[in-house]
VOGU-3710 file (C-alpha; in Angstrom, 3 decimals, decimal comma):
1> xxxxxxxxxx> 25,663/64,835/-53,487  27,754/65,350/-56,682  25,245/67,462/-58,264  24,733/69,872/-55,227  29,054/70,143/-54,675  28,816/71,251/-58,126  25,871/73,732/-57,495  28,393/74,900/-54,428  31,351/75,700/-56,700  29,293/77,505/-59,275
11> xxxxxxxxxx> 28,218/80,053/-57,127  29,222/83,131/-56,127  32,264/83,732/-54,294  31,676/84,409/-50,888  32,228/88,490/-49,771  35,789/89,366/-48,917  35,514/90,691/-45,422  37,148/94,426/-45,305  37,640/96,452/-41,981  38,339/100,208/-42,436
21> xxxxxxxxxx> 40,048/101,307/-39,322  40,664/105,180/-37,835  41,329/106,940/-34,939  38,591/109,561/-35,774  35,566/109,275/-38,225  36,816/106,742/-40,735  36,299/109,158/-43,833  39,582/109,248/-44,597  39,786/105,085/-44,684  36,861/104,739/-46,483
31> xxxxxxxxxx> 37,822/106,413/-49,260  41,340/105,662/-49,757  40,906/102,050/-49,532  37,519/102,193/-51,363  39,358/104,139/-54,453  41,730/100,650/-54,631  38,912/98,061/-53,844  36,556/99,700/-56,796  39,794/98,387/-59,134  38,338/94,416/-57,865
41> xxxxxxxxxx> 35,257/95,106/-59,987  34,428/91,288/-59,618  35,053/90,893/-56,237  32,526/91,388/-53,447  32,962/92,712/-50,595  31,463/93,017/-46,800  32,444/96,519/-45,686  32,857/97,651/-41,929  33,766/100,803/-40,851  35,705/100,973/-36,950
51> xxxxxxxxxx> 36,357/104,002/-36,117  37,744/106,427/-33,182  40,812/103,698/-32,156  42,072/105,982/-29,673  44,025/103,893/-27,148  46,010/100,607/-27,170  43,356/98,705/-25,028  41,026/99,676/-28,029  43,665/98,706/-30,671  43,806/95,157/-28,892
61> xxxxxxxxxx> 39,854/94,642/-29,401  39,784/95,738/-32,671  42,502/92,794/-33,218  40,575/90,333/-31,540  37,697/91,005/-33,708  40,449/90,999/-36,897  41,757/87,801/-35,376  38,344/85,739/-35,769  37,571/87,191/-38,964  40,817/85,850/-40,383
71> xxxxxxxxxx> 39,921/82,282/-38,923  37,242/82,342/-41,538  37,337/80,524/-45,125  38,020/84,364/-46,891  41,033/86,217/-45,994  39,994/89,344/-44,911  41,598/92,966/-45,453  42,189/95,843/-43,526  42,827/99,518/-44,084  44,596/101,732/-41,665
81> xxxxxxxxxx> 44,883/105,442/-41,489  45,566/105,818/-37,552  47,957/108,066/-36,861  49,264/106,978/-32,956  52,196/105,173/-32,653  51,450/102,816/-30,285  47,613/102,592/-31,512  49,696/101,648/-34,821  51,626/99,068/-33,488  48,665/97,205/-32,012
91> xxxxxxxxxx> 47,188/97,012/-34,622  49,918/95,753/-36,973  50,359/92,244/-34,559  46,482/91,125/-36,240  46,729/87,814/-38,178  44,695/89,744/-40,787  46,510/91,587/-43,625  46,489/95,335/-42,842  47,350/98,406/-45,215  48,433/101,287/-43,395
101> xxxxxxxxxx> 48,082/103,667/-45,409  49,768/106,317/-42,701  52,731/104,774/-42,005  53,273/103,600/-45,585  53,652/107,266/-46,381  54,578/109,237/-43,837  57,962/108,689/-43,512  58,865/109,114/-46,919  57,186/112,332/-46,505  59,497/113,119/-43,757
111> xxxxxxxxxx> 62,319/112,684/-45,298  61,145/114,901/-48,475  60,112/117,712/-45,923  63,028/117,503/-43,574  60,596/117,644/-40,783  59,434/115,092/-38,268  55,219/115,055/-38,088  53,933/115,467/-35,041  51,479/111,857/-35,389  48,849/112,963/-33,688
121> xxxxxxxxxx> 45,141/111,354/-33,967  42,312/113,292/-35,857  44,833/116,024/-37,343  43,115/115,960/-40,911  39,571/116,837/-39,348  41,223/119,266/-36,737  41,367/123,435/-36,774  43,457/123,441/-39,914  40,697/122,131/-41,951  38,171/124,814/-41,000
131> xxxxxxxxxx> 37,381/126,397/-43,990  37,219/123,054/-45,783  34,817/121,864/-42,859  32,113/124,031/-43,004  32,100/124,172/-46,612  31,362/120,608/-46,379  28,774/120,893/-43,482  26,760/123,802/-45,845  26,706/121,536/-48,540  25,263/118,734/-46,533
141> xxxxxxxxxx> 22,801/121,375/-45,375  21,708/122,145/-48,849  21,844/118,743/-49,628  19,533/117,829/-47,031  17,278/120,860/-47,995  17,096/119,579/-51,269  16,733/116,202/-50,954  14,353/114,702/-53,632  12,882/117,559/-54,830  11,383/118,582/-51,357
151> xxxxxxxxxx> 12,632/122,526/-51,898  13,005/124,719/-54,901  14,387/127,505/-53,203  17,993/128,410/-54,447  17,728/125,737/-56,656  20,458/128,197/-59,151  23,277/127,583/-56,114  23,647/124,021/-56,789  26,607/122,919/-58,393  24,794/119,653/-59,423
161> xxxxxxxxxx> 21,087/118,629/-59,695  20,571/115,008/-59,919  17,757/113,813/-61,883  16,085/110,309/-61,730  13,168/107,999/-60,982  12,736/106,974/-57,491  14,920/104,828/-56,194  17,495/105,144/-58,754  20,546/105,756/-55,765  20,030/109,604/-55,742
171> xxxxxxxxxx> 20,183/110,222/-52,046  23,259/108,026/-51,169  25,031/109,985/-54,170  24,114/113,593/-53,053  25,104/112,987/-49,078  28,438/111,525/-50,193  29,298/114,130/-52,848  28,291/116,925/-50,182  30,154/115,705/-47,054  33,134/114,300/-48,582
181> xxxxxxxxxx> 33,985/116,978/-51,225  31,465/119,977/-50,513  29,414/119,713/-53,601  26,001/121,655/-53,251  23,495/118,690/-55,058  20,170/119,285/-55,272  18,253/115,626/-56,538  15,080/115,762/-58,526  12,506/112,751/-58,887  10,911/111,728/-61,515
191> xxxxxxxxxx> 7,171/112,108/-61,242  4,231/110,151/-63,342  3,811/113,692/-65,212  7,567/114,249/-65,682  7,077/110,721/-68,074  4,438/112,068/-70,136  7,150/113,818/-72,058  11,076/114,266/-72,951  11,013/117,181/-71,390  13,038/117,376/-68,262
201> xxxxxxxxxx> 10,518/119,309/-66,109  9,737/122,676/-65,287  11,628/123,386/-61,711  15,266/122,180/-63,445  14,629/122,798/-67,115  16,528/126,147/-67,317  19,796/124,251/-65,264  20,355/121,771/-67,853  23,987/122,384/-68,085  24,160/121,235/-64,063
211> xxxxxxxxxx> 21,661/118,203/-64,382  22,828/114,581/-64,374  20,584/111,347/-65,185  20,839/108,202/-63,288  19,544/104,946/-64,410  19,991/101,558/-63,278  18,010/97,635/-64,185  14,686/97,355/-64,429  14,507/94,416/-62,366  17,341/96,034/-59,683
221> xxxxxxxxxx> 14,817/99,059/-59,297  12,290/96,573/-58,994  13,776/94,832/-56,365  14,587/97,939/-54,180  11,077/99,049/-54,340  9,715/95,814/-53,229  11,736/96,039/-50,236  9,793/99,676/-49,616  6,190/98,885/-51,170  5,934/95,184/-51,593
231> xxxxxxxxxx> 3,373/94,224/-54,161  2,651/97,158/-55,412  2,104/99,458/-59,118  5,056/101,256/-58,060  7,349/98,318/-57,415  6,359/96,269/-60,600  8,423/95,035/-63,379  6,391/96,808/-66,025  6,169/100,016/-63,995  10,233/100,203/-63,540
241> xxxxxxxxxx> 11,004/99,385/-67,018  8,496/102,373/-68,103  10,062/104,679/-66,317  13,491/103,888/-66,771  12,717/103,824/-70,570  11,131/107,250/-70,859  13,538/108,722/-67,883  16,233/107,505/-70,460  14,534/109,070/-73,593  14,604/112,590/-71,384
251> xxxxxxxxxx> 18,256/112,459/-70,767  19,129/111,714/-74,631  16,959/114,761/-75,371  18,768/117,073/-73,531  21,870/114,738/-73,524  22,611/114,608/-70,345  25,449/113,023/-68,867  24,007/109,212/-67,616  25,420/107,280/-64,515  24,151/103,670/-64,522
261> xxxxxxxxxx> 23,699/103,010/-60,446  23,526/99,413/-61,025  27,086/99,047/-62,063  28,737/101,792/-60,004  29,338/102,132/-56,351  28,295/106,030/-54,992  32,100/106,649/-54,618  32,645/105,444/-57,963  29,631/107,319/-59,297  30,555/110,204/-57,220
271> xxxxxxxxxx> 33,994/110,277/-59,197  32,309/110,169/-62,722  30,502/113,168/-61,479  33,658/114,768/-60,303  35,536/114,596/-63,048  32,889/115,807/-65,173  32,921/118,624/-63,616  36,279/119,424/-63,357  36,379/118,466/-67,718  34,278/121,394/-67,714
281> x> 36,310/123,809/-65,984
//
């Protein structure tokens, strides 16, 4: 009994709970209190996005459901960037600790302005954000167009081309970077005939100035292609560590930049990206 308490303590922490809450999509709360969660690098986490709190009788379920989470043996976290008042208020009587991010702010920003915000829900994603908006749904277009190498077409517009074995977290990484900043990423796989040589292949080998490579673990890689082909070449041990190993000799060729996926979240991956970019400027 001694032995397995021991086992118990030795193991991994359990997953801090964390509730992102919004009266409209939740992008906004997501990525604020994701940029100061990614700072707990040792901490794990079990995120849940609730968004579109638009009334006080929806307020008081999302603190019943805060409630029972903060009966449990982790204290959980929320973030808050609702904008309503009374929506606010409900909110702040949950037993579970709660950073509101808009009311930390906004009245300091008041009083720097001289003017008295309106606090309306959904104002960041409203008509004043147009421009900003549909940049962000063509990029998701093109992303989507783009998506592991399944067009070529325009393949000069992107602003990024990500390039990477299967399964290396190129997807997740393009549909973030496209909807949350407007980045046009095109994402390349690595094929059995890209490995043959250092070469980065034909389609992206005259945009090597826009190409990034992403790696991750052999055995991680392994492990997420399991869970897609179980048992099979593809999914091996042997297999993943080939291709990460000659994927890896490709980017040092052409020295690209290289974003391990195995140690990075896609916003914090994202942000490497980013400021890449911007060092280049």
């Amino acid at each position: 009994m001694a032995e397995e308490d021991e086992q118990l303590e030795t193991g991994p922490p359990p997953a801090v709970p964390v509730f992102f809450l919004s009266d409209s999509t939740g992008i906004s709360a997501e990525t604020m209190g994701n940029a100061v969660l990614i700072q707990f690098p040792d901490l794990r986490f079990d995120r849940r996005l609730i968004p579109f709190i638009s009334s006080v009788e929806e307020a008081r379920r999302v603190v019943a459901i805060l409630d029972a989470a903060a009966r449990g043996r982790v204290t959980p976290l929320a973030f808050s960037t609702t904008a309503v008042e009374e929506v606010r208020q409900e909110l702040l009587r949950a037993k579970c600790p709660l950073i509101d991010f808009f009311g930390m702010h906004m009245e300091q920003v008041e009083s720097i302005l001289g003017a008295k915000g309106i606090r309306v829900a959904a104002r960041l994603h409203g008509m004043g954000d147009v421009k900003r908006y549909n940049a962000r749904m063509a990029a998701v277009e093109y992303a989507i167009e783009h998506d592991d190498g399944q067009s070529m077409r325009a393949l000069e517009k992107a602003d990024v081309i990500l390039v990477a074995p299967s399964r290396c977290g190129k997807t997740p990484t393009t549909m973030y970077l496209a909807l949350q900043h407007g980045i046009f990423v095109a994402n390349y796989p690595l094929v059995d005939e890209d490995f043959a040589s250092a070469e980065l292949p034909g389609p992206v080998r005259g945009l090597r100035d826009r190409c990034f490579g992403l790696t991750t673990t052999a055995a991680r890689l392994s492990q997420v292609r399991n869970e897609r082909r179980p048992n099979s070449r593809y999914a091996s041990l042997e297999q993943c560590s080939y291709e990460l190993r000659q994927a890896e000799a490709m980017y040092r060729n052409h020295r690209l930049p290289v974003i391990n996926s195995s140690t990075k979240s896609v916003e914090e991956m994202s942000t490497v990206i980013l400021q890449t970019l911007n060092h280049r400027e």
